[in-house]
VOFIMI-271418 format. One record per residue: residue in one letter; x, y, z of N, C-alpha, C in turn. Coordinates in steps of 0.1 Angstrom, whole numbers. Atoms other than C-alpha are relative to their C-alpha. Example, Ala and Ser with C-alpha at 12.3 -4.5 7.8 and 13.67 -1.06 7.14 Angstrom:
BEGIN
["A", [9, -12, 0], [123, -45, 78], [9, 12, 0]]
["S", [-9, -11, 0], [137, -11, 71], [-8, 11, 8]]
//
This chain:
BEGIN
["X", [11, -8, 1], [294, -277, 36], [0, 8, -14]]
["X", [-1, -11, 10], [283, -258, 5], [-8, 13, 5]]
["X", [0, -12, -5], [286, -223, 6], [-13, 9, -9]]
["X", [12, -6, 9], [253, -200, -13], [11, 21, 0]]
["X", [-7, -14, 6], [272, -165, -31], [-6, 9, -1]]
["X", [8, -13, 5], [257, -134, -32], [9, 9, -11]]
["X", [-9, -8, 11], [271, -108, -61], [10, 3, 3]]
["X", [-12, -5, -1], [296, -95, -44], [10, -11, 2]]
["X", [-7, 7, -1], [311, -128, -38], [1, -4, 13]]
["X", [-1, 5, -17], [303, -128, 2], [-11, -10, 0]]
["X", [9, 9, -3], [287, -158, 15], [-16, 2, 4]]
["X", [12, -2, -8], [248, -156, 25], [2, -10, 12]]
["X", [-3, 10, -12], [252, -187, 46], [4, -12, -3]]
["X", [-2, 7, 1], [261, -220, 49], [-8, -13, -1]]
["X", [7, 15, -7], [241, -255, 46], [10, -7, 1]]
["X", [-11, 17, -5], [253, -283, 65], [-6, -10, -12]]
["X", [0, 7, 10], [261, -314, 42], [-12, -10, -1]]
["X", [9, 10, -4], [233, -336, 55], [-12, 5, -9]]
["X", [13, -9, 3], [209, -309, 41], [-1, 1, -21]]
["X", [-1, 2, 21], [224, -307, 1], [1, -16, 2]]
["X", [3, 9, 7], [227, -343, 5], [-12, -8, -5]]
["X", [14, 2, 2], [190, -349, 12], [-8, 6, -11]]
["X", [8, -8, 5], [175, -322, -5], [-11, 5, 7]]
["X", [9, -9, -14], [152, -312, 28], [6, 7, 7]]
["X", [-6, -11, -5], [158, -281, 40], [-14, -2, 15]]
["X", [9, 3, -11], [144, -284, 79], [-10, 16, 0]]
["X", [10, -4, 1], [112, -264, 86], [7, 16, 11]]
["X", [-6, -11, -4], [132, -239, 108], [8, 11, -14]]
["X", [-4, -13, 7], [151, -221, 76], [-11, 1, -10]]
["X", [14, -5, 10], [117, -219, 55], [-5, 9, 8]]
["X", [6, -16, 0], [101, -186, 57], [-15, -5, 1]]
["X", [12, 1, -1], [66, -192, 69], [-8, 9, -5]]
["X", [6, -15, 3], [39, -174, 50], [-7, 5, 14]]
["X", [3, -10, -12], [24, -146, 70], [-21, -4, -2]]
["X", [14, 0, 5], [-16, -156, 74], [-9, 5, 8]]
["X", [14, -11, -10], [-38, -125, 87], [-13, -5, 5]]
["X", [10, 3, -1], [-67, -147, 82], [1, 0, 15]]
["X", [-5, 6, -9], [-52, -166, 112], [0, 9, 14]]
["X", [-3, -10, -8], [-43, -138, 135], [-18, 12, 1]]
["X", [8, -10, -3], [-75, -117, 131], [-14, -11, 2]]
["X", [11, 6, -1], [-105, -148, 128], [-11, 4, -9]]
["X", [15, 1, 9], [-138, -154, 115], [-8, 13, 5]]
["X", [8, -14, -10], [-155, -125, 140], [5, 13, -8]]
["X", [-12, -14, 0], [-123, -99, 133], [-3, 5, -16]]
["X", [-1, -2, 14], [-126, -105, 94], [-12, 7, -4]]
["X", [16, -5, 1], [-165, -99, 92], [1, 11, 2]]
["X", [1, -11, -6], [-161, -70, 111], [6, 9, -12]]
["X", [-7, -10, 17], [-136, -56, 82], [-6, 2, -7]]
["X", [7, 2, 14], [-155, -65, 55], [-12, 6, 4]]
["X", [17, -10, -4], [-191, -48, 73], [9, 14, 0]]
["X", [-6, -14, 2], [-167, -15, 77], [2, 3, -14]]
["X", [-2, -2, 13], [-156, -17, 43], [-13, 3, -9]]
["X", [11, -1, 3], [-189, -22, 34], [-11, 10, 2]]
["X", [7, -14, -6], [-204, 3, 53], [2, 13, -4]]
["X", [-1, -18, 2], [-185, 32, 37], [16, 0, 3]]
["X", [-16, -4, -5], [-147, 29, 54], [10, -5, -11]]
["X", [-16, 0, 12], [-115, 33, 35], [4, -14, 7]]
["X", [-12, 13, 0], [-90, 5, 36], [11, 6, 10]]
["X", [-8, -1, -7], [-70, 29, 49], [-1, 5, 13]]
["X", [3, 0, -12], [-90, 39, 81], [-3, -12, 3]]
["X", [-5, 12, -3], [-93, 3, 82], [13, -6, 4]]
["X", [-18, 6, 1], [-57, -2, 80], [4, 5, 13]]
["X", [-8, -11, -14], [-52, 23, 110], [-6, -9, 11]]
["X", [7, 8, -9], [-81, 9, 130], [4, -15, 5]]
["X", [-4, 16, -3], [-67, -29, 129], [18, -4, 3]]
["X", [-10, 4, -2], [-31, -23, 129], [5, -9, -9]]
["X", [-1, 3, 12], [-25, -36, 95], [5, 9, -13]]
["X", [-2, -8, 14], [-14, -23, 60], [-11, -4, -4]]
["X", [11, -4, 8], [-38, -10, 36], [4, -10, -14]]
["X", [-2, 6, 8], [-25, -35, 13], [-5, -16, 6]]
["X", [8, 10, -7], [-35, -64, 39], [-13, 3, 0]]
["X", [14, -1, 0], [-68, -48, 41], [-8, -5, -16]]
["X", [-4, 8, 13], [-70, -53, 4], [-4, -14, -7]]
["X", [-3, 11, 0], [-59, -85, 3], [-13, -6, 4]]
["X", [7, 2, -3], [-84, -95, 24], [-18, 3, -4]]
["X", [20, -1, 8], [-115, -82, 11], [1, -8, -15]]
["X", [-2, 8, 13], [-104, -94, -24], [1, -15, 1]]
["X", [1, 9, 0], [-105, -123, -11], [-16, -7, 7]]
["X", [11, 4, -4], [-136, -126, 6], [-11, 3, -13]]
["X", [9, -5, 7], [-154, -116, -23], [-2, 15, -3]]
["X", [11, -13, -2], [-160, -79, -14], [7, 9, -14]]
["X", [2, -8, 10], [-157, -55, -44], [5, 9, 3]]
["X", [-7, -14, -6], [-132, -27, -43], [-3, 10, -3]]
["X", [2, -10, 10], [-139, 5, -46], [14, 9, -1]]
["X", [-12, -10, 2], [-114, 32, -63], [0, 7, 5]]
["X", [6, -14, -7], [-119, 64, -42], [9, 8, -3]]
["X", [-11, -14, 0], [-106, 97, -54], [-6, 4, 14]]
["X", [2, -8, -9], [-111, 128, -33], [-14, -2, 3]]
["X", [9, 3, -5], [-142, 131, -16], [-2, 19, -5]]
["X", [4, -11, 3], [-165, 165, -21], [10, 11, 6]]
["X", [-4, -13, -15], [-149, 185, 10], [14, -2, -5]]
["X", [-16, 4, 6], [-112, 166, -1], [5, 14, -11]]
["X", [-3, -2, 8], [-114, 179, -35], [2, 19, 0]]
["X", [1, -15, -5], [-129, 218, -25], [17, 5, 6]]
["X", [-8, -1, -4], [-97, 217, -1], [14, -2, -3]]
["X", [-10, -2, 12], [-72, 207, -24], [6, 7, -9]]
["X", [-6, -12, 14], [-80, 229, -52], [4, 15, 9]]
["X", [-3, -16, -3], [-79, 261, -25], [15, -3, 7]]
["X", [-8, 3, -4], [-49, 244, -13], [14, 4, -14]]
["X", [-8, 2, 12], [-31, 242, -51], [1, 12, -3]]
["X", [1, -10, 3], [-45, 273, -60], [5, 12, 6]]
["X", [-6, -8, -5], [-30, 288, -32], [19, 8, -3]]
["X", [-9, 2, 6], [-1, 280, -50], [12, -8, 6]]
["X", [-6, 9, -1], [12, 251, -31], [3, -14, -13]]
["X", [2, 8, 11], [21, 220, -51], [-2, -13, 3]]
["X", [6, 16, -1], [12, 186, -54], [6, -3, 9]]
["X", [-9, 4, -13], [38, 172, -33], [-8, 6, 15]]
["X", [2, -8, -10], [28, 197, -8], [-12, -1, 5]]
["X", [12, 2, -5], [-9, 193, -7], [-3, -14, 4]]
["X", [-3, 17, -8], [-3, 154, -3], [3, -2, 8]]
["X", [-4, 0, -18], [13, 155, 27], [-9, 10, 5]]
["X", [6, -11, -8], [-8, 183, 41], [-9, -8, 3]]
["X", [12, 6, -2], [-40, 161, 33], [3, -16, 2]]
["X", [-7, 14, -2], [-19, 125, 40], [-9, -7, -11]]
["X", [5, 6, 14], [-31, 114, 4], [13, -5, -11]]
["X", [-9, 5, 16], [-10, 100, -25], [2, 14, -5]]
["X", [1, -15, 9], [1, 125, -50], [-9, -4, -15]]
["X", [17, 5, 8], [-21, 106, -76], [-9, 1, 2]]
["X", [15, -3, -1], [-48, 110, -60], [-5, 11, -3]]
["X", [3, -18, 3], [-47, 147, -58], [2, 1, -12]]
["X", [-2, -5, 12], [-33, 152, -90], [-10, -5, -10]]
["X", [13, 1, 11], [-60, 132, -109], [-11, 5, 6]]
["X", [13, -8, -6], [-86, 148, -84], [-3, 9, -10]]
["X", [9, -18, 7], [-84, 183, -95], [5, -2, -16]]
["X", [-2, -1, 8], [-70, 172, -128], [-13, -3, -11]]
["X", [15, 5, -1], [-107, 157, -129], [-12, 9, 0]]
["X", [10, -9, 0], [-122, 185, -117], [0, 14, -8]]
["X", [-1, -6, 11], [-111, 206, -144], [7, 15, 4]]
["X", [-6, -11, -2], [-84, 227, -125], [16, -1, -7]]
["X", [-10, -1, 10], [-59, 243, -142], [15, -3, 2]]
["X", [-8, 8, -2], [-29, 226, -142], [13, 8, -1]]
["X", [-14, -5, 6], [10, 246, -136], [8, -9, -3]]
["X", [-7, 5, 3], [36, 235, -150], [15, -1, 10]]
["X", [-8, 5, -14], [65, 217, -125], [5, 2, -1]]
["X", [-18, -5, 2], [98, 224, -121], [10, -2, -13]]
["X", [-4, 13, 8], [108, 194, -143], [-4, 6, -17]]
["X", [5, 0, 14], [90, 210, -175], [2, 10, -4]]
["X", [-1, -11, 3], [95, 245, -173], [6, 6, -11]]
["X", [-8, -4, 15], [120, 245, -203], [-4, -6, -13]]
["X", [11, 6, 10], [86, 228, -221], [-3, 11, -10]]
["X", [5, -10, 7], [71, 260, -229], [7, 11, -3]]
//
């Protein structure tokens, strides 16, 4: 049998000899790809892509279907549909900045509003609020 090495020098696993001497590895150790199409249909998929379409995030899609927002994604980019970027929304951004201003911080208003910290931070960095300086920089000014 030959043996496959990982860095440290421990085995991953073994192929039997039959398998290096062929060169066919049987359809049991191949990694099937994963195909959402498959599991959700021609009905399921429409349905996404009219939500999407209609106005819904990816990632209330992503919640709604039991999916990642990176599957959601995937799938629309592949049907054609046109992504959009979405910062904050009107009410988001209002509630952010009285959030930041309150003198929480990024981090902190991200989890509060389950957003990225990108988002926020180019929100109100967008909306032309004034920006403190982070832990990390303090020995800037």
């Amino acid at each position: 049998m030959e043996v496959l090495w990982r860095y440290s020098n421990q085995p991953i696993y073994t192929l039997p000899a039959q398998i290096v001497r062929s060169g066919r590895v049987p359809p049991a150790l191949t990694k099937q790809p994963h195909h959402i199409d498959r599991r959700f249909g021609k009905t399921g998929i429409a349905q996404l892509c009219k939500g999407y379409e209609a106005g819904k995030s990816a990632r209330e899609l992503a919640a709604k279907y039991h999916i990642s927002k990176t599957s959601v994604r995937r799938i629309l980019q592949k049907h054609g549909i046109p992504l959009r970027h979405q910062g904050l929304t009107p009410d988001q951004l209002r509630y952010a900045t009285e959030l930041y201003q309150a003198g929480k911080s990024i981090p902190e208003v991200a989890k509060e509003m389950a957003l990225s910290q990108n988002v926020v931070y180019y929100g109100l960095k967008q909306a032309g609020v004034t920006m403190r300086w982070g832990r990390h920089d303090k020995d800037r000014g």
